[in-house]
C-alpha positions in Angstrom: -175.9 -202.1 61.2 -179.2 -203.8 61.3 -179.7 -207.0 59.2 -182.7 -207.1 57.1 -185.2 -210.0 58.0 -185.4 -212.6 55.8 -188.8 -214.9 55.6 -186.8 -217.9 53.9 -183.8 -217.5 56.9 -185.2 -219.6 59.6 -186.6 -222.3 57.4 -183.0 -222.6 55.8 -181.2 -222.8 58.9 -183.7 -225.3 60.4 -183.0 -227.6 56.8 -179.3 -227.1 57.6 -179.5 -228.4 60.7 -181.3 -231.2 60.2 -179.0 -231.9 57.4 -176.1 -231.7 59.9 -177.7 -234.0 62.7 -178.3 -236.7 59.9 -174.9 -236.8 58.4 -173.8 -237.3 61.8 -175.9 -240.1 62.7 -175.1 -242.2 59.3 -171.2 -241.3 59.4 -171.7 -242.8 62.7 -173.7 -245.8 61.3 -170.4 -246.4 59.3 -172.8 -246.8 55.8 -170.1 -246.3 52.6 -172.5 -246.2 49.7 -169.9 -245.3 46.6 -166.5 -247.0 45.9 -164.4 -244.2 46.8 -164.3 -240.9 48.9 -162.5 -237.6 48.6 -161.2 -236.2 51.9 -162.5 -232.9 51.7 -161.4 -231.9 55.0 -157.7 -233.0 53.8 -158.1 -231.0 50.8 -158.6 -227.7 52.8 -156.3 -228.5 54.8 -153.5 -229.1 51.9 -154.5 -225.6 50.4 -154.5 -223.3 53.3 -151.0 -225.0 54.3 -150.1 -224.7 50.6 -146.4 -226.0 51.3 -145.7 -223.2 53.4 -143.2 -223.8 56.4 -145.0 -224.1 59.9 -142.6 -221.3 60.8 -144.4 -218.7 58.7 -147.9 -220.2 60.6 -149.7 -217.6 63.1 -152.0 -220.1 64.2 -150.0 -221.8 67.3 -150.2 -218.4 68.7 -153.5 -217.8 68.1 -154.3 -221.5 69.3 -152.4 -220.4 72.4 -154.1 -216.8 73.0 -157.4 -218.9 72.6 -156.2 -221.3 75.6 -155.0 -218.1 78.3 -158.0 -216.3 76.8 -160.5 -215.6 80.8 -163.8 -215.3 79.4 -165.3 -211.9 80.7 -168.3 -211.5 82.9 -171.7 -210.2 80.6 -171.2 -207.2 82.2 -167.8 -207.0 81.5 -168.5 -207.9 77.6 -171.6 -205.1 77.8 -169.1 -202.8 78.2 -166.4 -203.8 75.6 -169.6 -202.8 73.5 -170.3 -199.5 74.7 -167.7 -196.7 73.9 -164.9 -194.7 74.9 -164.0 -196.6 78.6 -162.5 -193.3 80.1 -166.0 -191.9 79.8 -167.6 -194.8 81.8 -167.8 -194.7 85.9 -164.6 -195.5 88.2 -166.0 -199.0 88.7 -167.6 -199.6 85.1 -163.9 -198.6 84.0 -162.2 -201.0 86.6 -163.9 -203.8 85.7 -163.0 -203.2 81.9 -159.5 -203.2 83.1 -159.2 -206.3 85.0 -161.0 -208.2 82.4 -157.9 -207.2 79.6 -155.5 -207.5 82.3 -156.7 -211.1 83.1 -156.1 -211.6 79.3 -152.8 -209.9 78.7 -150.7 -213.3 78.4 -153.4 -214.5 76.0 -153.1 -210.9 74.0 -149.3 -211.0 74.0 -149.6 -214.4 72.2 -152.4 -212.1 69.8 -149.4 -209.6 69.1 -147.3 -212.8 67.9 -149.1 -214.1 65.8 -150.2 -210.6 64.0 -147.0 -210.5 62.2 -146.7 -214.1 60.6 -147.0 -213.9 57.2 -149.9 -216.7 57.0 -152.4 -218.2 59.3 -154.3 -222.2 58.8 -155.4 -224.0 61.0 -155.4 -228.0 61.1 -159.1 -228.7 60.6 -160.6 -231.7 61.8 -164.1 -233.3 61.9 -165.9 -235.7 64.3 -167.4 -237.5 61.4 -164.9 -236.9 58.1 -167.5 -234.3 56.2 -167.0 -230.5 55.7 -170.1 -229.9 57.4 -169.1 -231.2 60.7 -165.6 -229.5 60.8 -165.1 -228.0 63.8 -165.0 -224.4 64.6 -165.1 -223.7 68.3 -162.7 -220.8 69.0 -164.6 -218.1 66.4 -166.4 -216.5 70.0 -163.2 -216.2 71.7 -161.2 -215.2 69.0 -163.8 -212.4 68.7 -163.9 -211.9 72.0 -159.6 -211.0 72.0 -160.3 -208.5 69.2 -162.5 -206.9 71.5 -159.9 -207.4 74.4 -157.5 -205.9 72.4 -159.5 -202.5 70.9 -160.4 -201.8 74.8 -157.0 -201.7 75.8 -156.3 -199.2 72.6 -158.8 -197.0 73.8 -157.7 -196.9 76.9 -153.8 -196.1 75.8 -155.2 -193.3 73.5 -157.0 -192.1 76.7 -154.0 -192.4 78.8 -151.9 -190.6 76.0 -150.2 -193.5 74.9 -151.4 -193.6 71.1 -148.6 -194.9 69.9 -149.2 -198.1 71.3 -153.0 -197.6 71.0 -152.0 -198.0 67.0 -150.1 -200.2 67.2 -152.8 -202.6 68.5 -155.5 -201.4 66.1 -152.7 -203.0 63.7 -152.7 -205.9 65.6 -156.1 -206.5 65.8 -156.9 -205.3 61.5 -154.0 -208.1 60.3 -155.8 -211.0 63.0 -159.3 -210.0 61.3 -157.3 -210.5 58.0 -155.9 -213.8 58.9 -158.7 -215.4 59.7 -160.1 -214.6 56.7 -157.1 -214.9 53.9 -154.6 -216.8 53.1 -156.1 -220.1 51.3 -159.8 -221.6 51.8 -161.7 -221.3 54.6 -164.9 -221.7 56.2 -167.6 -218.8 55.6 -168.4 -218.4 58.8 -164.9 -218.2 59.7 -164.6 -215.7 57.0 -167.1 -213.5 58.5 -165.8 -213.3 61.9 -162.1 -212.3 60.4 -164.6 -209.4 59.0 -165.8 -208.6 62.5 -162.8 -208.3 63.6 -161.0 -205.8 61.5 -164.6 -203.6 61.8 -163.5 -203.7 65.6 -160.3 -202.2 64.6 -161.4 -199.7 62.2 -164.0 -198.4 64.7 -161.6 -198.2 67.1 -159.2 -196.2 64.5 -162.0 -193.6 64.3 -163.0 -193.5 67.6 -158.8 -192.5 69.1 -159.3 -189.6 66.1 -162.5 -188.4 67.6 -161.2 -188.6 71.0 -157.5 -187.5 71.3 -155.0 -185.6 69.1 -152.7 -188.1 66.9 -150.1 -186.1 65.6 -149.0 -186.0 61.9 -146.0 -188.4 62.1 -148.7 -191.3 63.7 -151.5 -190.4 61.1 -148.7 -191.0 58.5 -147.5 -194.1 59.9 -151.0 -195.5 60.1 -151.9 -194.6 57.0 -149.3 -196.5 55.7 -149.8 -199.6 57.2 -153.4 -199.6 56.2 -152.8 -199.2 53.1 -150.6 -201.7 53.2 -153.0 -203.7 54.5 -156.2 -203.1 51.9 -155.6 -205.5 49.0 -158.1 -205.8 46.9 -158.2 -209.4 47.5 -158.7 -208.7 51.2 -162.5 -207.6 50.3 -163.1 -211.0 48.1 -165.3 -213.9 50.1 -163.9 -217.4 49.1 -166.5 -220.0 49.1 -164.3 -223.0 48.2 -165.2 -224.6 51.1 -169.4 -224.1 50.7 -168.5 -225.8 47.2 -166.3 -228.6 48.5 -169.2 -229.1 51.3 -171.4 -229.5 48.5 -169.7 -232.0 46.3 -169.1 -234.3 50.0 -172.5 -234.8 50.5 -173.3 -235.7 46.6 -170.2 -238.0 46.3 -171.7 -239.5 49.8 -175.7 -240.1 48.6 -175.0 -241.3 45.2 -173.5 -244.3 43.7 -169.7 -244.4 42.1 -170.2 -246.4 38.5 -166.5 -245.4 38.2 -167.2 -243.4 35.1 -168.2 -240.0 37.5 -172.0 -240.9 37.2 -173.9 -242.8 39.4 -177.7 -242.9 40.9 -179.0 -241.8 43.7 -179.0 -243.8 46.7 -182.3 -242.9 48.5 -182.1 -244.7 52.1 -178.5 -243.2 52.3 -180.0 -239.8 50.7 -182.8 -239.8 53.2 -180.5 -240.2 56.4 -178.3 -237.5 55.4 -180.5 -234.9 54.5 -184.0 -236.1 55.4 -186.4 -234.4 53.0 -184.9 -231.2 52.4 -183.7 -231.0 49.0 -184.0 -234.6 48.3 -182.7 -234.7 44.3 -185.0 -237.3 43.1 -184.3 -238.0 39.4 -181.0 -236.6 39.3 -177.5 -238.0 38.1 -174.3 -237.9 40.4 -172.7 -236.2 36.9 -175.2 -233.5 36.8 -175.1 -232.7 40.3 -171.3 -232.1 40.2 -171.9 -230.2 36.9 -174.4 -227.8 38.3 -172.5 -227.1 41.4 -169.4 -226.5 39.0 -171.6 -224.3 37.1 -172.8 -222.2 40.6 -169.7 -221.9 41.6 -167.8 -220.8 39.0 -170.7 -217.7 38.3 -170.3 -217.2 42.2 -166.6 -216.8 41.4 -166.9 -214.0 38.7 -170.0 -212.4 41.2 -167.7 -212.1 43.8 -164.6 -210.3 41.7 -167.7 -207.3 41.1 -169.1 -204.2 43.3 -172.5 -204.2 44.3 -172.9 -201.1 41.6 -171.3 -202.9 38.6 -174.2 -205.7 39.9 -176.1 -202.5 39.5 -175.1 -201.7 36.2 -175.0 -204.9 34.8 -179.0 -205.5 36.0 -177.2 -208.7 37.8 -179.9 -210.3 39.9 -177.6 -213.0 42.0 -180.4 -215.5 43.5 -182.0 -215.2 40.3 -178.8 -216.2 38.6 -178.3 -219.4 40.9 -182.0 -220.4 40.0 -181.1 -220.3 36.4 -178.4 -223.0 37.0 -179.6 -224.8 39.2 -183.4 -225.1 38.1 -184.9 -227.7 39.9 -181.9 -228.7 42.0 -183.1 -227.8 45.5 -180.4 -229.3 47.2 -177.6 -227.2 45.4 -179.3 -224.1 45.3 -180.3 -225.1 49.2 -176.1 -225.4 49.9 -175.7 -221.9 48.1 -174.1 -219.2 49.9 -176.2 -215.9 50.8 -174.2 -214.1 48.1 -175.7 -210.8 48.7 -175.6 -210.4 51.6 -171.8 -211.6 52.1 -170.5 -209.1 49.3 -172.1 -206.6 51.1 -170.0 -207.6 54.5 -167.1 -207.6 52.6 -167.9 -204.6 50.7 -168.8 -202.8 54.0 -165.4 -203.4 55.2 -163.6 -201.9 52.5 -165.8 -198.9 52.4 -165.0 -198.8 56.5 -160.8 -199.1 55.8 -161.0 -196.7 52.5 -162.8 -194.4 54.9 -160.4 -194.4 57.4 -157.1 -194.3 55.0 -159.4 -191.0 53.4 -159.7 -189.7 56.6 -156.1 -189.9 57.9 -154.6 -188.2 54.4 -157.4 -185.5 55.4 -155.9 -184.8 58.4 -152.6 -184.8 57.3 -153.4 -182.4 55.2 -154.9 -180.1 57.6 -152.0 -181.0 59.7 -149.4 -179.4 57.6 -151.3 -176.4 56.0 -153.5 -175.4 58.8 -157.0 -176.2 56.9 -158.9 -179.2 55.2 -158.9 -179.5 51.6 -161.5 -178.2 49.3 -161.6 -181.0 46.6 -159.8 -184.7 47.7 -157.8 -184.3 44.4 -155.8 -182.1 46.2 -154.4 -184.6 48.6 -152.8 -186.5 45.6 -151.0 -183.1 44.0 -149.8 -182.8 48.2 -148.6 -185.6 47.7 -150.9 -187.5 50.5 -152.3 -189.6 48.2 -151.4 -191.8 45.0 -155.0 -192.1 44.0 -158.1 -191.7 45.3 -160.5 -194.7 46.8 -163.4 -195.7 45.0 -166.5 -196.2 46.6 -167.7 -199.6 45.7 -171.4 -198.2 46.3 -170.8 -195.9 43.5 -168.1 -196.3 41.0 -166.8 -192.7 42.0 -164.5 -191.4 44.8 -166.3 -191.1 48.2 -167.8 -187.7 48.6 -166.5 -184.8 50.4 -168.1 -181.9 50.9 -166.7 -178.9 53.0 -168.8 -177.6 55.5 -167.6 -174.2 57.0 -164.4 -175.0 59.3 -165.4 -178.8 58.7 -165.8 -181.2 56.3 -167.6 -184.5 55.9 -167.2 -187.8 54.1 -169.5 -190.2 53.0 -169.9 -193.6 50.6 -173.0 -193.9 48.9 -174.2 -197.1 50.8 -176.1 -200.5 50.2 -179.5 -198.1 48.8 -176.6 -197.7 45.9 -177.3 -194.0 46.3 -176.5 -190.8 48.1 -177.3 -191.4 51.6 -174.8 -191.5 54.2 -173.2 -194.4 55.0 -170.1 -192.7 57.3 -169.1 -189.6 57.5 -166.3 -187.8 59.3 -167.2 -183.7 60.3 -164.1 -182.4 62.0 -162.9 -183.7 64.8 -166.6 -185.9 65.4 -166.5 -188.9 64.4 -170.1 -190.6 63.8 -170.4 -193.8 61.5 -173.8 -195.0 59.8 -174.9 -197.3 57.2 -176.8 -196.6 53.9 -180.3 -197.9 54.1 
């Protein structure tokens, strides 16, 4: 999928960082400037443990796949990227192997922690702020999902699919756990996404390439379906908002009321001069990041075509509320774009759950259906996805011993965003 280029990107992330190396350097400075603080990082910590017993906790085996994880050589990581392994040269396909074999200790520990219920990690921060909390496993984490969809192909190759499901499985509920299950960080968020895209690609690609009988397509269907809640597609940008109110309740002054000035020297060494709120209360900066957050909040529970419908216009919505306030509306999350991850990996697992009742079908009575209503009175199917692109079912169209299946896509009309033509396999995005 290629990003669009945004002018305004660069600038922002060069502002962020800036903010980031000046909230280091006065944390370090020791400089309290209001009466009392709120432990964000605590607070994140307390809701994604929500009272749950460690026992239930899939992180120590994640922490530990992380440890055995043996980075790969580039060339080695190329590959991960490039197909179907038992198409690649004897050596290109021995190197692939000794690069998951290195890892299968640190996969093992993957499989583990797959079927806990929950997943948080302890957060901590150099300096006490949200915006220093550290994340530095999200590469290799993303790195074992990868790990863990080569050695799939390979089984499916081999003829094991069996177990080539079973670690798609594995590698869709990791993707889900690093993004679920109580507040966490965006970017965390997104690489959870990544992750169960891996395994959904990988889904498609041991259709394309083997034959999965009916009992396995049945079985997998199952589990993904299992799997796609609709609160599984639903970004959570607690932490962007308590990131927020840190840095306000750490540049303004405390009167002990919940107002308070601005305290420019400390103001200035946080965030230098990007989005320096002159003029403004501590009251109405909390108010207005309550206000974004809460219309972020009802954003998020929509599709990108009730947006459509509704003639929402997100970053003009977040202008309206936050006006002049350059520092909130600086701290606001790329809405858009992040639906459209999230959206994209629902349309991705609807596809494949379509697909596998499809082939059920065809499976049992000796030819694809002619309408996808048909796989509910068969009995493959309660109801029918919707495509999020379109308010509708995704579109199937039979074409002569084939068929193909596609979601409207991001344009928000009928263009091809993946299809599936018989036994081919070929995924795209919308423009």
């Amino acid at each position: 999928m290629r990003r669009e280029k945004r002018p305004y990107r660069k600038a922002c992330l060069i502002a962020i960082a800036a903010i980031w190396l000046n909230a280091s350097v006065w944390a370090a400075e020791g400089k309290a400037q209001t009466a009392k603080y709120v432990d964000y990082v605590a607070e994140l910590n307390k809701l994604g443990m929500a009272g749950r017993s460690e026992n239930l906790n899939a992180a120590p085996f994640y922490q530990k796949a992380i440890e055995l994880y043996v980075e790969g050589s580039q060339e080695q990581k190329d590959l991960a990227r490039k197909g179907w392994p038992a198409d690649f040269p004897a050596r290109e396909q021995q190197l692939l192997r000794e690069w998951v074999q290195s890892s299968s200790q640190a996969l093992s520990q993957l499989e583990l922690g797959s079927k806990k219920p929950y997943c948080w990690f302890q957060l901590s921060s150099p300096d006490g702020t949200i915006m220093t909390v550290l994340t530095p496993d999200l590469a290799d984490y993303k790195n074992l999902g990868r790990a863990i969809t080569v050695r799939a192909r390979f089984s499916a190759a081999e003829g094991n699919i069996d177990k080539a499901l079973t670690d798609v499985v594995t590698c869709y509920r990791c993707g889900m756990h690093r993004q679920m299950g109580g507040p966490k960080i965006l970017v965390e968020q997104l690489v959870g996404i990544a992750v169960r895209a891996l395994a959904v690609q990988t889904a498609f690609d041991i259709l394309d390439r083997t034959k999965v009988n009916k009992d396995l397509l049945a079985a997998l269907q199952r589990q993904m379906e299992g799997l796609s809640t609709d609160e599984s597609y639903i970004p959570d940008f607690r932490s962007e908002k308590f990131s927020l109110l840190d840095i306000i309740q750490r540049i303004f002054t405390d009167d002990g009321k919940g107002d308070g000035q601005i305290d420019l020297p400390s103001a200035k060494r946080i965030l230098g001069e990007a989005g320096l709120p002159e003029g403004m209360r501590r009251r109405q900066m909390i108010e207005t990041t309550e206000k974004v957050y809460r219309y972020l909040d009802g954003v998020v529970q929509k599709t990108p075509w009730q947006w459509k419908a509704e003639k929402m216009d997100l970053e003009q919505g977040i202008a309206q509320i936050t006006g002049e306030n350059g520092l909130v509306r600086l701290f606001s999350p790329a809405t858009t774009r992040t639906v459209e991850v999230f959206t994209r990996c629902r349309v991705d697992t609807d596809g494949l759950v379509t697909t596998l009742a499809v082939l059920r079908y065809k499976a049992d009575k000796g030819q694809f259906p002619e309408k996808l209503d048909e796989l509910i009175s068969a009995g493959y199917f309660k109801a029918l996805r919707s495509d999020p692109f379109s308010s509708r079912p995704f579109v199937y169209k039979r074409v002569g011993e084939d068929f193909v299946l596609y979601s409207f896509g991001r344009n928000l009309k009928d263009g091809v965003c993946f299809t599936f033509v018989g036994i081919k396999v070929a995924l795209h995005i919308g423009k």
